[in-house]
C-alpha positions in Angstrom: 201.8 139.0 -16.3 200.9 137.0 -19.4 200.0 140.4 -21.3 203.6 141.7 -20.2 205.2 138.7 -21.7 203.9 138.5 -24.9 204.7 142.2 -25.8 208.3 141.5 -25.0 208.5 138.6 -26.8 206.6 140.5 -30.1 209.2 142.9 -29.2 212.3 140.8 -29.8 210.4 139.4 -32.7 210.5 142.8 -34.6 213.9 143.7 -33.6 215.2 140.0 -34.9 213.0 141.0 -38.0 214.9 144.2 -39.0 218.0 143.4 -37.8 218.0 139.9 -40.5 216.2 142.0 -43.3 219.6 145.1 -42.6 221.3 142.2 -42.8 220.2 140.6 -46.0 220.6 144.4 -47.6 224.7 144.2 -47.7 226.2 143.3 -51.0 229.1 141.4 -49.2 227.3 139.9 -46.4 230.5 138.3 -44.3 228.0 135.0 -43.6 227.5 134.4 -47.3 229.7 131.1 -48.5 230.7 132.8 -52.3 232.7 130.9 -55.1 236.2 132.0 -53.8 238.7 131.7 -51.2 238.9 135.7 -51.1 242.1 137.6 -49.3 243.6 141.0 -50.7 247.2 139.3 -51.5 248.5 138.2 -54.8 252.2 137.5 -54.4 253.6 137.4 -50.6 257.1 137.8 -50.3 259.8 136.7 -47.7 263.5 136.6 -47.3 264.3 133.5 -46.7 266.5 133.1 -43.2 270.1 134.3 -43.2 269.5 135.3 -47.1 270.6 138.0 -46.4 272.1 137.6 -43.2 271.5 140.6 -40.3 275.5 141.4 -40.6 277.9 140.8 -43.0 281.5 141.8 -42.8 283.8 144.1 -45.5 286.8 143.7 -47.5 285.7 141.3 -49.4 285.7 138.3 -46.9 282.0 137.2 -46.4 280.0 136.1 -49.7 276.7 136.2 -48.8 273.5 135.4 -50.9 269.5 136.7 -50.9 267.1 134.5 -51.5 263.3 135.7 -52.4 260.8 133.6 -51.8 257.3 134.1 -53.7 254.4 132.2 -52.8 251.0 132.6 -54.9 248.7 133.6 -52.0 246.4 134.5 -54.5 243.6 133.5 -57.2 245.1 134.0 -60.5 248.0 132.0 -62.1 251.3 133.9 -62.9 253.9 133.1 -65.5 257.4 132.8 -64.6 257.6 135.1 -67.8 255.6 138.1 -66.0 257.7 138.0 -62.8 260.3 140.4 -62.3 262.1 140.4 -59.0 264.9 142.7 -58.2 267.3 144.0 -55.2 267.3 147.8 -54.6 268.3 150.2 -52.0 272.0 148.8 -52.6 275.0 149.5 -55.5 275.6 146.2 -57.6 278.9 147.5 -57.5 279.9 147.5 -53.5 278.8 144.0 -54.1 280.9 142.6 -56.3 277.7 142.4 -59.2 276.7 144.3 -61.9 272.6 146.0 -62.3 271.9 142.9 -64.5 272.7 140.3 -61.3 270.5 142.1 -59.5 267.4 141.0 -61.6 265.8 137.8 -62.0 262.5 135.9 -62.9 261.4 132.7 -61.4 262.3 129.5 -63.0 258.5 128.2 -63.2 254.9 129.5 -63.1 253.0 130.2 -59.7 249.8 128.5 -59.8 246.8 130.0 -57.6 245.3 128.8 -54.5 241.7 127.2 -54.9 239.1 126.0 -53.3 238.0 122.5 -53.7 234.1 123.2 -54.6 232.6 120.4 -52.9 234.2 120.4 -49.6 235.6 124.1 -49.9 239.3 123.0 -48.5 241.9 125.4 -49.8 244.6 124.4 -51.8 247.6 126.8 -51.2 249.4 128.3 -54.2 252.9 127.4 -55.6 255.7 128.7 -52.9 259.2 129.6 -55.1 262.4 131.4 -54.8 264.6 133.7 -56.7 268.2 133.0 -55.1 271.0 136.2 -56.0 274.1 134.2 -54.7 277.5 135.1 -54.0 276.9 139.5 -52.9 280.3 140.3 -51.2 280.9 143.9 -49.8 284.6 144.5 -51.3 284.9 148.2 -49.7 286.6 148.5 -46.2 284.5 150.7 -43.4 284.3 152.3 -40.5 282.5 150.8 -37.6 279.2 149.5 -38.7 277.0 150.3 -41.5 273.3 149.8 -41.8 272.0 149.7 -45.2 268.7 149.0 -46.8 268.1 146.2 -48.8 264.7 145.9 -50.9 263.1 143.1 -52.5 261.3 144.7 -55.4 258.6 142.4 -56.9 256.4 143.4 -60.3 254.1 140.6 -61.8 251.0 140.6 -63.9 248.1 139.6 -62.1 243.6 139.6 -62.2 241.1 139.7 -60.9 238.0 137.0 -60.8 234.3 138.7 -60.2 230.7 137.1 -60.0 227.7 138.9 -59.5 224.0 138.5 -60.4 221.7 141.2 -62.1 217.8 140.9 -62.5 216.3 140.8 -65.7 212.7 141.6 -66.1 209.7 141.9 -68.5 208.8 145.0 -67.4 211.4 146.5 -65.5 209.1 148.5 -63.5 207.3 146.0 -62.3 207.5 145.9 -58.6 204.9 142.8 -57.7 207.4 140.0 -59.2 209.0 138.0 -56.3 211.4 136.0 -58.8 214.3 139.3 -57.9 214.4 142.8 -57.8 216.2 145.2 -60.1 216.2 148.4 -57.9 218.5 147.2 -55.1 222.6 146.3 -54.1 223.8 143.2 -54.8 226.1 140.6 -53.7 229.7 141.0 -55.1 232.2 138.5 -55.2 235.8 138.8 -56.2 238.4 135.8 -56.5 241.5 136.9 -53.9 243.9 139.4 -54.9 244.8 142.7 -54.1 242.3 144.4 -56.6 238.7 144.4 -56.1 235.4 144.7 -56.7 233.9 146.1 -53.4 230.5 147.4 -54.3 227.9 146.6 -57.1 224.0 147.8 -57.8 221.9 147.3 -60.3 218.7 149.8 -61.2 216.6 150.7 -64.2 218.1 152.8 -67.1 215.1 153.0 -68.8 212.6 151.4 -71.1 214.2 147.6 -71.5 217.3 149.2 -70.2 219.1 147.8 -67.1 221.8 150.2 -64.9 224.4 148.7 -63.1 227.4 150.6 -61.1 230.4 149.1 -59.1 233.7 150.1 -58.0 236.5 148.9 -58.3 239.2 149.5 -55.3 242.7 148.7 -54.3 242.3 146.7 -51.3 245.9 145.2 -50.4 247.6 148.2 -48.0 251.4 147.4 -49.7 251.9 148.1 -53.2 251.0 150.0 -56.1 248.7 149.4 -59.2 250.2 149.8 -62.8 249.1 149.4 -66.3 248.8 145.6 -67.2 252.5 144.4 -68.9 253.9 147.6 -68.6 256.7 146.2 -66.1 255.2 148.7 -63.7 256.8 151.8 -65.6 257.6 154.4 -63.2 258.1 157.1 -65.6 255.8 160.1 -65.2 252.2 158.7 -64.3 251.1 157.5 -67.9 251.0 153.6 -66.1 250.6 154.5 -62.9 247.1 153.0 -61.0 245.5 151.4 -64.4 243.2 148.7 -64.0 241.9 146.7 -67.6 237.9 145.8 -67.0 236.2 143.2 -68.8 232.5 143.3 -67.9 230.3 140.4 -69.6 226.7 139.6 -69.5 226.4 136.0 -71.6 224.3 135.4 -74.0 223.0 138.9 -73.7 225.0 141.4 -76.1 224.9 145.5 -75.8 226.4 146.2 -72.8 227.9 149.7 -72.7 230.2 150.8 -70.0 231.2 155.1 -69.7 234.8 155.7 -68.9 236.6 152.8 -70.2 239.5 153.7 -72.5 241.5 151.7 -75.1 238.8 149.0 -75.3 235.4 148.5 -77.1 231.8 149.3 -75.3 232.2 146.9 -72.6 236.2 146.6 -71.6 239.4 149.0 -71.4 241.5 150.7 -69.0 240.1 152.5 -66.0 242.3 154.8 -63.5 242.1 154.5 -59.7 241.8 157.9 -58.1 242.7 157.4 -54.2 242.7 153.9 -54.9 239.0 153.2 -56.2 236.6 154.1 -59.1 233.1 153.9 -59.6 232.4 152.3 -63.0 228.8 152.6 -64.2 227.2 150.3 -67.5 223.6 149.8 -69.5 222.4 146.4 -70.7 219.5 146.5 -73.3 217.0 143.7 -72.8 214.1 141.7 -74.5 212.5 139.3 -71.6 209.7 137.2 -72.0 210.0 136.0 -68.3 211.5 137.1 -65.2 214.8 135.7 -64.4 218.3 136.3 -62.0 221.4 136.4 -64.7 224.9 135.9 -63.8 227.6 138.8 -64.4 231.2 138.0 -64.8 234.0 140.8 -65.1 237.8 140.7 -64.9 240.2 143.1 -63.6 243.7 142.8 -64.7 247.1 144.7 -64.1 250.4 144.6 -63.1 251.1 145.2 -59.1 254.4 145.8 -57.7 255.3 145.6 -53.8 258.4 145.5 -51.8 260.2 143.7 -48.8 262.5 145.8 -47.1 265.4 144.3 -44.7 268.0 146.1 -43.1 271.7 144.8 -43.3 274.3 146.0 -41.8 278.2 146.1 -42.6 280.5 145.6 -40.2 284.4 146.2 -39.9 286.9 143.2 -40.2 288.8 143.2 -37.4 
């Protein structure tokens, strides 16, 4: 009986043995505590209540006003100068306002949400409103009239990411326990709605490093555009554009293929179905074995919209 025992608890020894070291193999292991507060949002937006009201009236008799509200849920501070917010799906006109009313910036900067290092309490983000006051439907209908109201919201926003790569005297040397080159490695990205979601690191060669990641849409809403290009919608020349900076301190040479508009280690990249693979070299000189940190920055404008229905109803 003793015998039986002891092979069933060796058993559950192994299995707890793989199942921690499958565990410790995932770049983005949920139970490790990383420098952000993470989430895929940058700006959330919300009508405020009764701006715009479910019904309004015609003929002119029922001002109403819409009222935006933007709160940071992000990372990254915003200037009120790279906000725009706008109201679409409806004519200025039938309104009583002209295309200009219906555009506004905020009247003050959106600071981030943080974490508080030591005790890792979040600090929520700035919470503003853009308020288009005094909308009245001046033509007269016919029974009632649902119409769709959008709040359209474009701001320039980035992206925070850490990770670690393993520098070696002899790259090849697989008997050093300070780290390993050949393997994944933990990824973390400051929250927002672009991301880094994937980094390894190998050899490139003789006192050559390799390291890939990929960057990836990650918020479900809203589309990626060229950073301060308003999010153009004309053709696709700013469409799904995200500007890399990649930085290994103190260690100079790194050389990443595909960027564009830059210099060896930033420019533009462009997301295809949402996500691209990124690879870069790092020449080093080591005397010792050593973990060094990796910093990049992803930065772009994102645009995303609230939609409402209102609907118009007959005076009676």
């Amino acid at each position: 009986m003793r015998a039986k025992e002891t092979i069933l608890v060796s058993l559950i020894l192994v299995v707890a043995f793989f199942m921690m070291g499958s565990a410790g193999c995932s770049p983005t292991n949920e139970n490790e505590v990383g420098p952000y507060l993470g989430g895929t949002k940058g700006i959330t937006i919300t009508f405020a209540p009764e701006a715009p009201p479910l019904e309004v009236f015609d003929a002119g008799v029922y001002p109403f006003d819409i009222s935006i509200q933007l709160t940071n849920s992000g990372e990254w501070e915003i200037k009120k100068d790279d906000i725009i917010v706008r109201i679409l799906g409806i004519d200025p006109a039938d309104f009583s306002k002209t295309q200009a009313d219906f555009s506004m910036r905020p009247f003050e900067d959106l600071l981030p949400s943080t974490k508080e290092p030591d005790t890792g309490t979040q600090i929520a983000g700035t919470t503003t409103s853009v308020d288009f006051q005094g909308l009245n439907y001046k033509n007269p209908v016919t029974g009632n009239m649902p119409m769709p109201v959008y709040a359209d919201v474009c701001y320039l926003y980035g992206t925070n990411v850490i990770s670690q790569v393993c520098v070696k005297k002899d790259p090849t040397d697989t008997s050093s326990k300070v780290c390993k080159i050949e393997e994944d490695k933990s990824v973390y990205s400051s929250g927002a709605p672009v991301q880094v979601i994937y980094f390894h690191q190998s050899i490139g060669g003789k006192n050559l490093l390799r390291f890939t990641f990929t960057v990836k849409k990650v918020q479900e809403s809203g589309d990626v555009f060229e950073k301060s290009s308003k999010c153009n919608t004309e053709g696709i020349l700013h469409e799904n554009k995200v500007w890399v900076e990649v930085n290994v301190p103190e260690m100079p040479g790194t050389r990443c293929a595909g960027l564009q508009g830059g210099t060896d280690n930033t420019g533009f990249v462009t997301l295809y179905n949402g996500q691209r693979t990124i690879t870069c070299t790092q020449p080093i000189a080591a005397e010792t074995d050593y973990v060094k940190n990796l910093d990049m920055k992803l930065i772009y404008d994102y645009r995303d919209q609230l939609p409402q229905i209102l609907t118009i109803k007959h005076t009676q």
